[in-house]
N, C-alpha and C positions, 0 to 999 in steps of 0.2 A: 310554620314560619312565624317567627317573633316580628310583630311590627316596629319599625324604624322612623325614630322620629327625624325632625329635620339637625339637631344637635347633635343627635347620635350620629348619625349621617356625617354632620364634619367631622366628628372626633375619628371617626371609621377611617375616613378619606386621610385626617392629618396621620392615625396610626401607621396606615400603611405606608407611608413616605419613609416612615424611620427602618423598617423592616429590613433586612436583608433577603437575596434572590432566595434561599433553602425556603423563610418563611413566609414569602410571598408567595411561593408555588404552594406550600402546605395550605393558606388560606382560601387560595382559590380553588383547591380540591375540593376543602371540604363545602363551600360553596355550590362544587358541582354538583358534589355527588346529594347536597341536601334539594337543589333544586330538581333533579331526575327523579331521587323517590317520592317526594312530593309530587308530580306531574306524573307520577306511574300512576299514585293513587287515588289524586282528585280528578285527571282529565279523560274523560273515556277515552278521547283521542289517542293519547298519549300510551293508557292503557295497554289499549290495543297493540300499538305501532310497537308499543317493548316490549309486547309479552313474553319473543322470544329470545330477550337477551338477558344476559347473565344478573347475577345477584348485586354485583358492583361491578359496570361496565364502564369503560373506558371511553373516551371523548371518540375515537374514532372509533367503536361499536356502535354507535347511537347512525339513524339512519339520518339522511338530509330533508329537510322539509321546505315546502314552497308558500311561497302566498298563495296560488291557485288552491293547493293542498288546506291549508290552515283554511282559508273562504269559505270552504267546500263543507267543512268540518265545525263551523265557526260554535256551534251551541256544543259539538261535543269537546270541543280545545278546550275553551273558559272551564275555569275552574269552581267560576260561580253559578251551580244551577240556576239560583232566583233570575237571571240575565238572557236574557237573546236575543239576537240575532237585528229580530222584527222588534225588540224594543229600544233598541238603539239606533236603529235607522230611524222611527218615528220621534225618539229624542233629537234626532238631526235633524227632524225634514223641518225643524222653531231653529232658525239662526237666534233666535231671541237666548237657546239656552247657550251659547256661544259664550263659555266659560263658564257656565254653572257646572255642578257634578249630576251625573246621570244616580239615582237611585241615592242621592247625599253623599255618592261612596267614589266615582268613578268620574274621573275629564274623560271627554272622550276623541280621538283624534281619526285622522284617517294621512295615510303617505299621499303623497303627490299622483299615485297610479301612471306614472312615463309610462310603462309596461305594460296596461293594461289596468282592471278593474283595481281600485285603491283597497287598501290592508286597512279592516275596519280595528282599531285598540282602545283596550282600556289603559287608564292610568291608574295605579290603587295610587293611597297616599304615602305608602313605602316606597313605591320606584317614583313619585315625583320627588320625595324627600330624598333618594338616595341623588337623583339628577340636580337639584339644586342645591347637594352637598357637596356635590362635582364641582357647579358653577361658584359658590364661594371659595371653596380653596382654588380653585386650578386655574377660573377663567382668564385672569389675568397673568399674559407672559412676564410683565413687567409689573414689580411689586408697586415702584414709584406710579406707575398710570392709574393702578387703584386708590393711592392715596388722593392722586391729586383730582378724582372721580370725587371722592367725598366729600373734597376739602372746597372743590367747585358749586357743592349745589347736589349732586348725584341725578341728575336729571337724565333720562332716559328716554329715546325713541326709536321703535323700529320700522324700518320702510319694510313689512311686507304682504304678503296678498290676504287679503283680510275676507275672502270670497267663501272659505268653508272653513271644518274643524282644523286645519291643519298646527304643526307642534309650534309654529313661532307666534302667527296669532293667538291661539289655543292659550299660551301661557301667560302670553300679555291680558287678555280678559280676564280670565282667572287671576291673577295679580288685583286687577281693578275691582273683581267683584267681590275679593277677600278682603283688599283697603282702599275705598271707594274716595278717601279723603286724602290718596296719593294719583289723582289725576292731575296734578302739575307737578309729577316725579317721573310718573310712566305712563309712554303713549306708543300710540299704533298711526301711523298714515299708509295705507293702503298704496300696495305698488301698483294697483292696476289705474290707479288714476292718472291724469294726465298730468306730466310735470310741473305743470306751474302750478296748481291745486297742490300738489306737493310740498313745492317749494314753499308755497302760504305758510302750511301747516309745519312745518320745518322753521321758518324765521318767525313764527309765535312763541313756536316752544321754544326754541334757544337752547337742544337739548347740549349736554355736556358728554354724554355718549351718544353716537349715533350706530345705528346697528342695520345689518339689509341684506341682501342680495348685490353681491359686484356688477353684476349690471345693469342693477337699478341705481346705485352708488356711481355708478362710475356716468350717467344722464347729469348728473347734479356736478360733477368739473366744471363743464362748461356754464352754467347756471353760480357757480358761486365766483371763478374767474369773471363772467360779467359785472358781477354786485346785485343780480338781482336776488340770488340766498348769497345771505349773511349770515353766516353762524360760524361758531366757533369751537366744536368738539375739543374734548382733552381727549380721546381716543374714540379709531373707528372699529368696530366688530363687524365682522362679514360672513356669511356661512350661506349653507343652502347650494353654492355653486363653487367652482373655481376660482380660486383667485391668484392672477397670474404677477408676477413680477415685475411686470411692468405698470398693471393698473394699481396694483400697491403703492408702487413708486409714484406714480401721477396724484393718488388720493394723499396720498402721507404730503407730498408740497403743494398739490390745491388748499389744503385744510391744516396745514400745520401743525400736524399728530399725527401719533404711532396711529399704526395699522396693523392690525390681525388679527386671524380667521379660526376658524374650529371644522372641526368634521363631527358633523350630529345626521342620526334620523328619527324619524316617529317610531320606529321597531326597536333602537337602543342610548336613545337619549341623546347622550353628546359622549359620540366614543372616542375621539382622542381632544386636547385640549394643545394649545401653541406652546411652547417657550422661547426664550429670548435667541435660540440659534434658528427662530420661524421651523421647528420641527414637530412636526405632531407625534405627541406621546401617547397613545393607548388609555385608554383608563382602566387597566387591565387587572383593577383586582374587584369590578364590576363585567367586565366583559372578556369573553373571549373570543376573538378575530384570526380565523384560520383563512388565510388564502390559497388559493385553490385554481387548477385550470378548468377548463369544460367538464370534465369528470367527475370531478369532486376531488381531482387528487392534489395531494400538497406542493407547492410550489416555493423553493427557495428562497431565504431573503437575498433580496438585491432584484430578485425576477419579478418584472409585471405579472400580477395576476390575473384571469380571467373573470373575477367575482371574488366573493368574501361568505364564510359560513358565520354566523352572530349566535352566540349565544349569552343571551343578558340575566344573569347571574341574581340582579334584586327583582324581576317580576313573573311574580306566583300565579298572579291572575293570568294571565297568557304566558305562560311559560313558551320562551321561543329558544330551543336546542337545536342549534347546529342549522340554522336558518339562514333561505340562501339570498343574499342582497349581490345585483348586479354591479356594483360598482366593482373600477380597475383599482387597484393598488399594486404597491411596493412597501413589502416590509423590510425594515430595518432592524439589526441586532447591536449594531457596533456602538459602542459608549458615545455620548453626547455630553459636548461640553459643559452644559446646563447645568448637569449635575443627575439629573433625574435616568435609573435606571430602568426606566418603564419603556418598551420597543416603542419606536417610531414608525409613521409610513408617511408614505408620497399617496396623492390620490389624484388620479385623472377623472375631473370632473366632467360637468359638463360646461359643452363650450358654445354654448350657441351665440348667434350674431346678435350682435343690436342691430335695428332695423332703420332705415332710411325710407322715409317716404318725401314725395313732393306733392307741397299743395299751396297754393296763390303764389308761386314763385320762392318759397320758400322749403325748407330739408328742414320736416320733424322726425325727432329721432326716437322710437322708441323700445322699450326694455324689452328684451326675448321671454321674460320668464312671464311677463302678462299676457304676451300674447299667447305663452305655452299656458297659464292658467284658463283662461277662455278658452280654448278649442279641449283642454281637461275634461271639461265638464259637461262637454256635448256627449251624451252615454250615446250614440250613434257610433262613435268611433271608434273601432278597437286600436287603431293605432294612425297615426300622421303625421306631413311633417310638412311644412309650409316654404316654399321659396318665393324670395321676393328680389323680384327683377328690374331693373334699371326706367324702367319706364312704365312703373307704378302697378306691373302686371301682377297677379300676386297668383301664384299657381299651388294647388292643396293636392299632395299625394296621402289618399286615406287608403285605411282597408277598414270596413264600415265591419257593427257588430252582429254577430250572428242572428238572420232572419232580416238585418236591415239590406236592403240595395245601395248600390254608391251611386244613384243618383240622390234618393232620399237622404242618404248620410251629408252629402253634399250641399242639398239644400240649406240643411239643419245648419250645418255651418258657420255657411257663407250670412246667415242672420246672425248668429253670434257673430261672427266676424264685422259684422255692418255696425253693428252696437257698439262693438268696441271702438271700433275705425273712428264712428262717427262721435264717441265720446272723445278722443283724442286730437279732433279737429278736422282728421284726414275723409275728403269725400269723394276726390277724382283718383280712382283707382280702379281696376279690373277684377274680379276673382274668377278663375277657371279651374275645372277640374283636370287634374294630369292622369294620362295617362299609363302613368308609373306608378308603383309604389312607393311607399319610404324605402327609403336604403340608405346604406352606409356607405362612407367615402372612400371610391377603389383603390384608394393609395394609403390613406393612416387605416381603415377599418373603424374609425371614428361615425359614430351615429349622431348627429344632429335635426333636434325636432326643427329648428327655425335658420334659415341660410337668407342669407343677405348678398346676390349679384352685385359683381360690381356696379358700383351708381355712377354716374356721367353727371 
């Protein structure tokens, strides 16, 4: 594997724009087929898993692989012997190296874990060069909002959980600790803080892009409709969750600028990117996005999928083939006005609630994904999901990790949970334990870590 610098990298991304479909498809073959033999030969895993498939296998020969699977396997997957397992957890357990590279060679990230235990990754500097060859050419829908990005200042801030390795902090440190002398270009405010600490850090920087989670974005309406944030974006970026049509609409007239989102993860960077008809285009001559029902079998476009199979095309260090991320999609084939022939999809994110609490008489409102980051990282929990009730009762349906009890899982909690609470302001509240499980909603089939009862 030729290493890929960051230049190359656009040139690659503008190349392929010009291509037609015959040599789009020839480029991503030969992609495929260089990333399989590679990953026959350097990953034991990988080895193993194809011994017994043909000499030049086809996308649907290759078996489907799990995060459980890859975790399980974690020192024989990498393709780097000098690396393991136990040296990158102890590079993690220093938030201090929170942007540095592990070994001078490697960022290192971890997913969200919804599902259970998080997907530990490396980053080389070819798959971070190929993802920010993505983000210059493609990230902007509208050419004009990049202009007028630069022409403002280019000032950048992102609202998000700044609590571990994850890929949106992840990249903002690494930014800083590459050009320490663009700390009033590019910043991080942590979503798990309490809005108006936010909101500070927000009308300091005066960023000119503002970037987040929609439901952390969408706290800050109401906050900027008062005058207590003042700012003034030339455009907003949102990712990480849903974003619905309506709170588009509320942010783009709270804030007086476009609005639009991407679909990225820590396992394949940022796989599709917006254009101007709001459709997300694939970045499909880095990745390939098979949708799939519960079986692994292929599912239609136009058909919600059950999941998605990933295979990310520029990283040799973890080669991930045919790997399964639970998100729903809907792919698209049919031309797009934009111009861009690269398939689209729908994606049914998550939709968890903002939350409502009451305390001294007052309704504080706050972001679901903080409070999904906090109860994250209570390793007691294999899985939970928090409902909160109209009169402050806040009831935790867990299933506690192998060997733990759900009363001790509970415990563990309900102390994070108090940390947080009590960071937020909120102190007259209930926590009990339910008991139920999490489950999903008997009418859409919709799973939701955090529900919001109607409030009075």
């Amino acid at each position: 594997m030729n290493k890929i610098g960051l230049l190359k990298a656009m040139q690659l991304c503008k190349e392929y724009s010009k291509l037609d479909t015959a040599a789009r498809d020839t480029l991503r073959q030969q992609r495929f087929d260089a990333l399989v033999a590679y990953a026959k030969v350097n990953s034991p895993y990988y080895q193993k898993l194809f011994a017994a498939l043909p000499d030049s296998p086809t996308l649907c020969d290759l078996p489907v692989v799990t995060k459980p699977d890859l975790m399980s396997h974690w020192n024989e997957w990498v393709t780097d012997p000098k690396v393991t397992l136990s040296d990158v957890n102890a590079f993690m357990s220093d938030r201090e190296n929170l942007g540095r590279k592990l070994n001078g060679k490697y960022q290192v990230n971890t997913t969200s874990g919804s599902t259970g235990n998080p997907l530990v990754m490396l980053c080389d500097s070819t798959t971070a060069n190929v993802t920010n060859g993505i983000s210059f050419c493609r990230a902007y829908a509208r050419e004009e909002d990049m202009k007028a990005f630069i022409s403002k200042g280019g000032r950048s801030i992102g609202v998000y959980a700044d609590s571990g390795f994850y890929l949106g902090n992840g990249s903002i440190h690494s930014k800083l600790r590459a050009f320490p002398w663009k700390k009033k270009q590019i910043g991080i405010v942590d979503a798990l803080l309490p809005t108006e600490k936010i909101v500070m850090r927000l009308n300091e920087f005066q960023p000119v892009m503002l970037g987040g989670y929609p439901s952390n974005l969408e706290l800050l309406i109401e906050e900027q409709q008062s005058g207590r944030l003042h700012i003034s974006p030339t455009i907003i970026m949102t990712g990480g969750e849903y974003l619905s049509p309506q709170l588009r609409e509320q942010l783009s007239e709270t804030f007086g600028c476009y609005v639009q989102t991407s679909y990225s993860c820590t396992e394949g960077g940022t796989i599709a990117c917006e254009c101007r008809e709001k459709h997300l285009h694939i970045n499909d001559d880095w990745l390939i996005i098979e949708p799939v029902d519960q079986n692994n079998n292929p599912v239609p476009n136009g058909v919600l999928a059950d999941k998605i199979l990933l295979t990310n095309l520029s990283n040799y260090t973890q080669p991930l083939i045919r790997y399964e991320v639970t998100d729903r999609i809907i792919l698209h084939s049919e031309p797009c006005t934009c111009g861009n022939p690269s398939p689209w999809l729908e994606i049914e994110g998550r939709t968890d609630d903002v939350v409502s609490l009451k305390q001294d008489g007052r309704i504080i409102r706050l972001a679901p994904l903080a409070i999904y980051a906090t109860l994250k990282e209570e390793h007691t929990l294999r899985r939970f999901q928090l409902v909160v009730h109209s009169d402050n009762r806040i009831e935790l349906r867990l299933i506690p990790t192998e060997g733990i009890n759900r009363a001790e899982a509970f415990a563990q909690a309900s102390l994070r949970l108090k940390e947080f609470f009590t960071a937020q302001g909120v102190f007259d509240y209930t926590c009990i334990l339910s008991d139920e499980e999490p489950k999903t909603n008997p009418k859409s089939g919709k799973f939701k870590h955090i529900i919001q009862s109607a409030i009075s």
